[in-house]
C-alpha positions in Angstrom: -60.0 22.9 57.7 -57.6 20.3 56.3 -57.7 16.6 56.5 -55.6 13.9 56.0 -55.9 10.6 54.8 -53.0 7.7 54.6 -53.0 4.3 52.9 -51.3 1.9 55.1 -49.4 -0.9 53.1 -46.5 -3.2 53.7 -43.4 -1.1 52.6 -44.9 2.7 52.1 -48.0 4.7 53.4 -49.9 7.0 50.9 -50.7 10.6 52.4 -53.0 13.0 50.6 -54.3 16.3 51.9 -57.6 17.9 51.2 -57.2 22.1 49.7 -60.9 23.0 50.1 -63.0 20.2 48.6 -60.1 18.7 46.8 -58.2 15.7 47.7 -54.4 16.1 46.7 -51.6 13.5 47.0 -49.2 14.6 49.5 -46.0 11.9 49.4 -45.1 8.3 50.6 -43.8 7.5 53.9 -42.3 5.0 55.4 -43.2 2.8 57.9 -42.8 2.6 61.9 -42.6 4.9 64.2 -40.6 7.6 61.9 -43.6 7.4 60.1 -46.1 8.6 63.4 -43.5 11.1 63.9 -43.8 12.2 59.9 -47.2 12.3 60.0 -47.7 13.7 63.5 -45.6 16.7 61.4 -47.8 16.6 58.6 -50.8 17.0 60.3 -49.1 19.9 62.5 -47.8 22.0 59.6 -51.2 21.7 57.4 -53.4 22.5 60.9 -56.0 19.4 59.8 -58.8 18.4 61.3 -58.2 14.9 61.3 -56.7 11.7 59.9 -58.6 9.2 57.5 -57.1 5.7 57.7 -58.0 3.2 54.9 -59.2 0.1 56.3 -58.7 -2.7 53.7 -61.2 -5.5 54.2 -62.0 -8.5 52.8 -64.2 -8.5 49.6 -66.5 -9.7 51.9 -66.1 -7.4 54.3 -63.9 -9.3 57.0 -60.8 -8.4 58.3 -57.3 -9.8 57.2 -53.5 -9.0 58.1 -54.0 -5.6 56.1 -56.7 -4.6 58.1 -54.6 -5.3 61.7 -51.8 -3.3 60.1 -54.2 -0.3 59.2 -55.7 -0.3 62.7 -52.5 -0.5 64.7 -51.2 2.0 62.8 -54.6 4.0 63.2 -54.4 3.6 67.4 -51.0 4.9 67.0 -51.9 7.5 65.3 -54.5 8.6 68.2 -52.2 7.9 70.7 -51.1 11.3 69.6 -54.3 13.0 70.2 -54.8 13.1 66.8 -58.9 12.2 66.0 -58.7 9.5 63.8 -61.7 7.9 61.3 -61.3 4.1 59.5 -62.4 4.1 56.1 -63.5 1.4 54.0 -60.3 1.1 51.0 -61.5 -2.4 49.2 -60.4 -1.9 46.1 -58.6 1.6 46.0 -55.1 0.3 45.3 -56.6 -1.3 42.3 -58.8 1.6 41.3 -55.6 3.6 41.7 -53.3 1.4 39.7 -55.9 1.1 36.7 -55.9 5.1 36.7 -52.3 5.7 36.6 -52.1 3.0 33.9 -54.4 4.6 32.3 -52.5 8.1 32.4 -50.0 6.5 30.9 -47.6 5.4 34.0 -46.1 1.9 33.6 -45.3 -0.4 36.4 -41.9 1.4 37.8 -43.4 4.7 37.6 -46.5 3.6 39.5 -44.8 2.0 42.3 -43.7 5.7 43.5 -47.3 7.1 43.8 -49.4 4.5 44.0 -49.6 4.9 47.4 -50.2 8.7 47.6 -52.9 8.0 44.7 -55.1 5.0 47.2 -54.5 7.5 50.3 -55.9 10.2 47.7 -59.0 7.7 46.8 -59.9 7.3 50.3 -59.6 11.1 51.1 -62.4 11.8 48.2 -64.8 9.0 49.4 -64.3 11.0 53.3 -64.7 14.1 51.8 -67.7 13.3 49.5 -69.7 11.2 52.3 -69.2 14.8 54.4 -70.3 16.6 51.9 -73.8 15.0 52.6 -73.6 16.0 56.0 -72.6 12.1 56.7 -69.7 11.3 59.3 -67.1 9.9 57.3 -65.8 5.8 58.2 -66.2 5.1 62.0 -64.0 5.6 64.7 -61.6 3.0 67.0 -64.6 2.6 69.3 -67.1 0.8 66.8 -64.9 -1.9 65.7 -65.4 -5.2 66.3 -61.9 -7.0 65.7 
């Protein structure tokens, strides 16, 4: 079965869908409540399992504005009935900057996928923790605002 993961940022949020064992960038949404509604569609028309929220902590581990963002937009996001898993994103913005530099993407043709490409991170870091027969992230219920 599919999942989904999304990377929550300020203007745009990352989606990438799992084929198989894969992790594939999906598109860039927007942000709001259109967005729910897009992603409540997503997840419809691709029958997934669940959705995998990046959670972007602190270096140290602590929350910041990002990480409020990210679990508001998570509890939305169940609100819908939809199960829901935070996962740790420090650093996969970064990570996916570096690699689309490194493809040969400048800045402005970065900006478009960069989001898609973090969500895409976080989806391959969920999908290789269950390939261990780990639960990926944690849910709603264990965090500790």
């Amino acid at each position: 079965m599919r999942k989904i993961a999304v990377d929550v940022g300020l203007a745009r949020i990352g989606v990438a869908i799992s084929v198989d064992s894969l992790a594939i960038p999906h598109s860039v949404i927007g942000q709001g409540q259109t967005a729910i509604a897009e992603l409540v569609d997503i997840y419809n028309e691709k029958h997934a399992e669940c959705i995998y929220v990046g959670l972007p902590l602190s270096l140290r581990g602590g929350h910041t504005a990002s990480t409020r963002m990210a679990i508001e937009f998570a509890e939305l996001i169940a609100l819908q009935g939809i199960p829901v898993r935070l996962i740790d994103e420090r650093l996969t913005s970064k990570t996916a900057q570096q690699s689309l530099r490194q493809a040969g993407k400048n800045a402005k043709q970065q900006k478009a996928i960069i989001d898609a490409s973090a969500a895409c991170l976080i989806l391959e870091f969920a999908l290789a923790s269950e390939k261990h027969g780990e639960l990926a992230g944690r849910g709603l219920d264990s965090l500790d605002d």
